[in-house]
C-alpha positions as CSV (number, residue, x, y, z in Angstrom):
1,X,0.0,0.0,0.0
2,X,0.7,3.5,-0.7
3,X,2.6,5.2,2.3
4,X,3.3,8.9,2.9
5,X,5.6,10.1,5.9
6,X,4.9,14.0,5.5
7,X,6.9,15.9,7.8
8,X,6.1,19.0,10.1
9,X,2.8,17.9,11.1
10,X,0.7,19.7,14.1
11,X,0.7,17.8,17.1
12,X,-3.3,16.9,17.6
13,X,-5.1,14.1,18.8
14,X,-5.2,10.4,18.2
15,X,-6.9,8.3,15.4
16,X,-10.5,8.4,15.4
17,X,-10.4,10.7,17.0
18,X,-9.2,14.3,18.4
19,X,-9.1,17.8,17.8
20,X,-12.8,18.9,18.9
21,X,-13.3,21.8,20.4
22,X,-14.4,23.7,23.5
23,X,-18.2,22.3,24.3
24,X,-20.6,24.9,25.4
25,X,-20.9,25.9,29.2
26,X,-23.9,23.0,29.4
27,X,-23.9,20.5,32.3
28,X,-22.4,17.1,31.4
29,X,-24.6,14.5,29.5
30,X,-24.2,12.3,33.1
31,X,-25.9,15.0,35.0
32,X,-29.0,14.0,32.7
33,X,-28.7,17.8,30.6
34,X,-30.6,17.7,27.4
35,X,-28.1,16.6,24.2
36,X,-26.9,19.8,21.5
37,X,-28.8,19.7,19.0
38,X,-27.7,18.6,15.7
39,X,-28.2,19.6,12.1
40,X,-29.1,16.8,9.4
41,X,-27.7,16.9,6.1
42,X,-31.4,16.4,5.0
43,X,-32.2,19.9,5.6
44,X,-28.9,21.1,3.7
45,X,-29.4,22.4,0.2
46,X,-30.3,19.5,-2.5
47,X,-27.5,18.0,-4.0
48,X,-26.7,18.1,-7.9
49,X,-27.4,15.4,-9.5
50,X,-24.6,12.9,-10.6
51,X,-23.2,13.4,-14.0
52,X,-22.3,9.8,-14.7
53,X,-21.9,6.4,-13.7
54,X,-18.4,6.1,-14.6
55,X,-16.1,3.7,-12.8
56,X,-13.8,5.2,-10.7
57,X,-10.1,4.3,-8.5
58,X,-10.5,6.6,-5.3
59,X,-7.1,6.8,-2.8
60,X,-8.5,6.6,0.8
61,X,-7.1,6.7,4.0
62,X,-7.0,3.5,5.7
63,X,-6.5,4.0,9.3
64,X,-6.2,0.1,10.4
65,X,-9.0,1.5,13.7
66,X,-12.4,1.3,13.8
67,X,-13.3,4.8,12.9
68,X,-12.6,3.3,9.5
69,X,-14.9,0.6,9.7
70,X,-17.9,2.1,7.2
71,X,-14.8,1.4,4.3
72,X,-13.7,-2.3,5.2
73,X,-17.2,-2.7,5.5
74,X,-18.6,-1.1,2.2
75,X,-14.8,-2.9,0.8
76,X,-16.2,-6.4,2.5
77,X,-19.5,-6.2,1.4
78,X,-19.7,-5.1,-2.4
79,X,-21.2,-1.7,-1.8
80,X,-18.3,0.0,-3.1
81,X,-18.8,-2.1,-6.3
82,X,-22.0,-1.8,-6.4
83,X,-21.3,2.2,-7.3
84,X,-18.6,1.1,-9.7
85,X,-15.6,2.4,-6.9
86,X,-12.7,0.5,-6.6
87,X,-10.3,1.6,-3.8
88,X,-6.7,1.8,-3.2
89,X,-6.3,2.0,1.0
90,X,-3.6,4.6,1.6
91,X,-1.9,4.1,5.0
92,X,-0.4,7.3,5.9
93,X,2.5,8.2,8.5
94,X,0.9,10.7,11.3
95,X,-2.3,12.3,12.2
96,X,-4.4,14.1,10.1
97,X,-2.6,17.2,9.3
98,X,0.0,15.1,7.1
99,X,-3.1,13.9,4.9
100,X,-4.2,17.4,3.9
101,X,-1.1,18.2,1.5
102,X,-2.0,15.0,-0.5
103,X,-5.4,16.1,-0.3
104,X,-5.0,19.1,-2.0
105,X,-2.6,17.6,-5.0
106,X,-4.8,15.1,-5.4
107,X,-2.8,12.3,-4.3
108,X,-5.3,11.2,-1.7
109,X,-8.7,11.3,-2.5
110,X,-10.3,10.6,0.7
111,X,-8.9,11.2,3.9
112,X,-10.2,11.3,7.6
113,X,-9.2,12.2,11.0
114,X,-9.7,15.0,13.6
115,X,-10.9,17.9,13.6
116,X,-7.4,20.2,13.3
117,X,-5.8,23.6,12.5
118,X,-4.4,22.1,8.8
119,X,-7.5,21.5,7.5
120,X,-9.1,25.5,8.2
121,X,-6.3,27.1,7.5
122,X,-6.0,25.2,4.1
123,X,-9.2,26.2,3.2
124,X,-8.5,29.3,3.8
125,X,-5.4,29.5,1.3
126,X,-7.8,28.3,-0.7
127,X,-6.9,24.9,-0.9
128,X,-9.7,22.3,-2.4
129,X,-10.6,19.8,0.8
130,X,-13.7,19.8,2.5
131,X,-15.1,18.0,5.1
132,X,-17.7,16.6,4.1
133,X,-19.4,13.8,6.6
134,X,-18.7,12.9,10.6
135,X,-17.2,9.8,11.1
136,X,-17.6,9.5,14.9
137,X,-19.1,11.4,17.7
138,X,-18.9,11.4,20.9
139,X,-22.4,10.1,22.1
140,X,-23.5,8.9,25.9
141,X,-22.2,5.4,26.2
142,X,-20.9,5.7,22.9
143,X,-17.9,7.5,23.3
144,X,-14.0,7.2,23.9
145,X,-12.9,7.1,28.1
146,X,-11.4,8.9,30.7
147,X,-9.4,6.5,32.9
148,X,-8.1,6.9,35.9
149,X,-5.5,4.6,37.9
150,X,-7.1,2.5,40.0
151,X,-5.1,3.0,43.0
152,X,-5.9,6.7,43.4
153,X,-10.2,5.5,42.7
154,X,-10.1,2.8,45.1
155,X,-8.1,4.9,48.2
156,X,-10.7,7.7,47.5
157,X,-7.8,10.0,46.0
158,X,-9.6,10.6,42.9
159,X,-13.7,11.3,43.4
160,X,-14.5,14.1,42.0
161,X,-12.5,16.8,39.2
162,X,-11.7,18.9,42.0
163,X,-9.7,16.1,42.9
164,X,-8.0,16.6,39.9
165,X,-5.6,19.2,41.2
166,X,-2.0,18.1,41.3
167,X,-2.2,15.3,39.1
168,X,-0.5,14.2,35.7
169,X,-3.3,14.0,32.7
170,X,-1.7,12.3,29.7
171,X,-3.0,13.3,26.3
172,X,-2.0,12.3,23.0
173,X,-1.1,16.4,21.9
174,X,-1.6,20.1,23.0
175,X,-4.1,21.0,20.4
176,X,-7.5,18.9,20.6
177,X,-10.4,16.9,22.3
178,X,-8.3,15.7,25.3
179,X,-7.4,18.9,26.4
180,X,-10.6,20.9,25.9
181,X,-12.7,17.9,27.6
182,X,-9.7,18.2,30.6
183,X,-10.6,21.7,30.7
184,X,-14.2,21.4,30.8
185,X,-13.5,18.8,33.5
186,X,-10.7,21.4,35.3
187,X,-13.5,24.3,35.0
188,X,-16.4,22.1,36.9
189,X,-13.7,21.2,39.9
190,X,-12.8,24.7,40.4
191,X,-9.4,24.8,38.8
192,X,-7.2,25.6,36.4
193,X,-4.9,24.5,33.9
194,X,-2.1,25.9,36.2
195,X,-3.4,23.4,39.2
196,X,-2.6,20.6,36.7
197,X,0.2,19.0,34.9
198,X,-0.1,17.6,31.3
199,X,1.8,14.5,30.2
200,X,1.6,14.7,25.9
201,X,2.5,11.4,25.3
202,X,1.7,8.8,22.0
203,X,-1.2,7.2,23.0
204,X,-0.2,3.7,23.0
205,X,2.4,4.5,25.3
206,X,0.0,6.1,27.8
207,X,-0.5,2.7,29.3
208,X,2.8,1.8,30.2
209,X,2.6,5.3,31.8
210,X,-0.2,4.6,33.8
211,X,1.4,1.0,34.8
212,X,4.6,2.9,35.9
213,X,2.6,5.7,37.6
214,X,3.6,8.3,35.5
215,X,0.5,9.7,35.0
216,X,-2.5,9.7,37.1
217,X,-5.6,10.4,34.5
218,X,-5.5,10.0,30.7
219,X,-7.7,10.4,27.5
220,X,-7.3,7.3,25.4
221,X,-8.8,5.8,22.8
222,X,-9.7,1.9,22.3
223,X,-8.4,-0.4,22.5
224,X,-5.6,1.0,24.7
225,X,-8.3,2.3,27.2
226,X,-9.7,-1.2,27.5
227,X,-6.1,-3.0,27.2
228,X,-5.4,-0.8,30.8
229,X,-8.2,-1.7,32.1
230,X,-8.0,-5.8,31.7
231,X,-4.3,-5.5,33.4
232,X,-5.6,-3.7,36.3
233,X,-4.1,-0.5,37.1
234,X,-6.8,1.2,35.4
235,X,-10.5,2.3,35.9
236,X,-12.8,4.2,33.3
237,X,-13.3,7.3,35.2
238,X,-15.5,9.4,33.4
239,X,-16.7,9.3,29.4
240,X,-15.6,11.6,27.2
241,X,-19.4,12.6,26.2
242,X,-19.8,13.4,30.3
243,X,-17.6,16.5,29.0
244,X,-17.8,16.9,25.6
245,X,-21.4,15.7,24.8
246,X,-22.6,14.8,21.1
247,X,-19.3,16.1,19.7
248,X,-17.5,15.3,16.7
249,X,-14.8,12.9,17.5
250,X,-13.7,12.6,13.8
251,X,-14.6,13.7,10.3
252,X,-14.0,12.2,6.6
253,X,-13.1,14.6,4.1
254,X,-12.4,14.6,0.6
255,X,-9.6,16.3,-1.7
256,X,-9.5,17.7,-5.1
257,X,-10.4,15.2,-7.6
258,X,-14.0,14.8,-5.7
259,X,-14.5,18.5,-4.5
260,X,-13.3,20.1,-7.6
261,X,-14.7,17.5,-10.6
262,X,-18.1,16.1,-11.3
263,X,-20.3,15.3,-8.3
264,X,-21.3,12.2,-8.9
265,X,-18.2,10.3,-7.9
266,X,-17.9,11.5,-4.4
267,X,-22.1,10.9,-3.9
268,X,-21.5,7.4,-5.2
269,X,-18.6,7.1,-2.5
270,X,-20.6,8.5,0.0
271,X,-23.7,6.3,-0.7
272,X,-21.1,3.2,0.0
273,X,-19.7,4.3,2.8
274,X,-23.1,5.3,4.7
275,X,-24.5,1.7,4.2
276,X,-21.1,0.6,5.3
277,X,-21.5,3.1,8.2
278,X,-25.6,1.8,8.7
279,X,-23.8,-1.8,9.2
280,X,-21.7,-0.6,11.6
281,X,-24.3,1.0,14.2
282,X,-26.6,-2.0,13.2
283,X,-24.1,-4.2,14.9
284,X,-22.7,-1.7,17.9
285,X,-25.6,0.5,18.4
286,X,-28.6,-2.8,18.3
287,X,-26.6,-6.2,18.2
288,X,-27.8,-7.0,15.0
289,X,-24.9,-9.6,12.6
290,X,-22.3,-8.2,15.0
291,X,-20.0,-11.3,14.5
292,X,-19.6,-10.6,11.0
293,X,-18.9,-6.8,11.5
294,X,-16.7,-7.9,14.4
295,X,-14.9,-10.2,11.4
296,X,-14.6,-7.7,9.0
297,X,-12.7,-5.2,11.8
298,X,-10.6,-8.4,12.7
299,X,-9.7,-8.5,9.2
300,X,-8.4,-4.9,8.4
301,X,-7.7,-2.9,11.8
302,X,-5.0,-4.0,14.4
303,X,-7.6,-5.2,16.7
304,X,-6.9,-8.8,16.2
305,X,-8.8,-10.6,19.4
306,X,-12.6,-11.0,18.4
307,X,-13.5,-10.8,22.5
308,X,-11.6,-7.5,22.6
309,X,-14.9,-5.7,20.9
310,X,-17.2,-7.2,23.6
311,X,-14.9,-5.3,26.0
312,X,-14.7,-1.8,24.3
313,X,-16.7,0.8,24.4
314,X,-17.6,1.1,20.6
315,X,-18.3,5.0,19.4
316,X,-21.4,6.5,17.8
317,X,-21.0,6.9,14.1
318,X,-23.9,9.1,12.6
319,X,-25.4,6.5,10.2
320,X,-28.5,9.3,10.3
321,X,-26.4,11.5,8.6
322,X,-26.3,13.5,11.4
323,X,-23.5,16.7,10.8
324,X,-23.5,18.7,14.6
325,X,-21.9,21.9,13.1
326,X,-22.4,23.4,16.7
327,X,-20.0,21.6,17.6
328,X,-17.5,22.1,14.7
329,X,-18.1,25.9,15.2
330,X,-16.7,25.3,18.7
331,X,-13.8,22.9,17.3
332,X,-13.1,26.4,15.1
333,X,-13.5,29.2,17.8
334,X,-11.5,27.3,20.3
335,X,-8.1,26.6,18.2
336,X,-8.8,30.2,16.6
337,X,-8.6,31.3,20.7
338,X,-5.4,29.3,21.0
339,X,-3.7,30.9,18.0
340,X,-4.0,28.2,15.7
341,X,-5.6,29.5,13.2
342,X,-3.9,31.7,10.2
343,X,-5.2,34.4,8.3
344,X,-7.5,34.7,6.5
345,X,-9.8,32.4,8.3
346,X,-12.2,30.7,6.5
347,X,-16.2,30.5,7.2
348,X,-17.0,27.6,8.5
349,X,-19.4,27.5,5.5
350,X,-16.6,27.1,3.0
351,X,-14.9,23.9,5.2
352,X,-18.0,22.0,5.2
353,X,-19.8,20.6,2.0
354,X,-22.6,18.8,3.1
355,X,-24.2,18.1,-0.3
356,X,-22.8,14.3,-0.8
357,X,-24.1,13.2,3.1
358,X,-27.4,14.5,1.8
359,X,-27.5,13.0,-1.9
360,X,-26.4,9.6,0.3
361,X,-29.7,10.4,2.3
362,X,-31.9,11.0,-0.3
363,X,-30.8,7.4,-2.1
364,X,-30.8,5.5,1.3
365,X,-33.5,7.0,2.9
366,X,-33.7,7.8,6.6
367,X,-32.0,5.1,8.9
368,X,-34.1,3.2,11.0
């Protein structure tokens, strides 16, 4: 497969998902507070209509997690054929900031990730990439984990965020979901970032640094969170949607040869990888032919143990086409606050194309 190591890449967070934003000032979803609402591509403008059936050979990110299983499942299942796609999976070196220059060249087609600086301020130059669906949010039950080491939970050490104060929280990168749901978490226990200290470390690595007790709290992602907790020096603590309710965790995007050429290529794309994504939340989000989901992960992420997915908390992935850009507004306002955004900054209008999420929609119908 296709590799590209692209140097000088931001620091952000982990695979499936990092680089949200600040959450409004709401209480947490655990305190029983009303969800954000979210917009539906279905009320976005109408899509044009596709300009041909031509086969097509997309480049798309393959990310070897499960934020990437609506593609090994539309790959497994013939739905990518069945809108005359064929697929090259491109495994790239480095989060989602070293994706966006092969975006824009047209060397990757399709890419995903978080939610970072790179990707406004290449729209703002100008550049042709656009998000344009969510490939994970973080939902109540449904999202990525806060642990905590067990020894500090059991002694009574760590019970509330106020509790927080003087400890080590490990996060993959400066910039992204980890530390805005910290400081959401910070700002409910009284304190501030100052009362803390912050441990930016790969995530896999995080768990030898819980094990050695060299850091007290950590954002992590599965199946790392899980993979602490079965050796036991670990706890789940709190879920990231306790913080950071109904926000994006990830996007997909797409580069120039689908934002810039005929529609019709990227709606066909789209249509695959929604019923690939429907699949998915049939088998997470209702227990329906979960084994042979569970299979077709096995088969093309580095999740290798079938039992491991009874284990892990699997995220949300909007099969409803749902696109929360309250949410991505926030992602935007936050990093813009921490200086990472460059002039000129683009409307959040001009990142987002909703248009092939909606042409998916109006093929599919509603999910059920």
């Amino acid at each position: 497969m296709l590799k590209y190591a692209l140097a000088g890449a931001l620091a952000i967070l982990l695979t499936a998902c990092g680089g949200a934003a600040a959450p409004a000032s709401s209480p947490s979803a655990a305190s029983g507070a009303p969800a954000k609402p979210v917009a539906s591509a279905a009320a976005s403008t109408p899509a044009k209509p596709a300009s041909s059936n031509t086969p097509a050979t997309l480049k798309v990110w393959d990310s070897s997690t499960t934020v990437g299983a609506p593609l090994y499942i539309a790959m497994d299942r013939g739905y990518l054929k069945d809108e005359g796609i064929e697929v090259e999976p491109v495994q790239i070196n480095g989060a989602f900031d070293a994706q966006v220059p092969p975006l824009s060249t047209g060397q990757l087609d399709v890419g995903g990730g978080t939610i970072i600086p790179a990707l406004f301020n290449s729209v703002g130059r100008g550049l042709p990439v656009r998000v344009t669906a969510i490939a994970a949010m973080h939902t109540p039950g449904r999202s990525q984990l806060i642990v905590a080491r067990k020894d500090l939970v059991e002694s009574g050490q760590l019970k509330s965020y106020a509790d927080l104060k003087g400890k080590v929280l490990a996060r993959p990168a400066p910039l992204g979901i980890a530390t805005i749901a910290f400081e959401k978490a910070l700002e409910q226990g009284g304190l501030k970032s100052s009362d803390v200290t912050y441990l930016d470390i790969p995530t896999p690595d995080t768990v030898t640094a819980l094990a050695n007790k060299k850091a007290d709290v950590a954002y992590m992602t599965e199946p790392f969170a899980t993979q602490s907790i079965e050796k036991g020096f670990a706890l789940k603590w709190h879920e990231m949607a306790d913080l950071v309710p109904n926000h994006v965790a990830a996007q997909w995007a797409y580069g120039s040869k689908l934002i810039s050429g005929p529609p019709d290529v990227g709606q066909r794309f789209m249509v695959a990888l929604m019923r690939g994504m429907r699949d998915y939340e049939d088998a997470f989000g209702k227990n329906k032919d979960r084994a042979a989901i569970v299979s077709i992960l096995v088969k093309h992420t580095t999740i290798k143990d079938p039992a491991l997915y009874d284990k892990m908390q699997a995220i949300a992935e909007p099969a409803s086409g749902e696109f929360p850009m309250d949410t991505l507004q926030e992602d935007y306002d936050w990093l813009k606050a921490h200086g990472a955004i460059q002039e000129p900054a683009p409307d959040l209008s001009k990142v987002v194309d909703q248009s092939f999420v909606q042409y998916a929609l109006q093929k599919l119908g509603p999910y059920k």
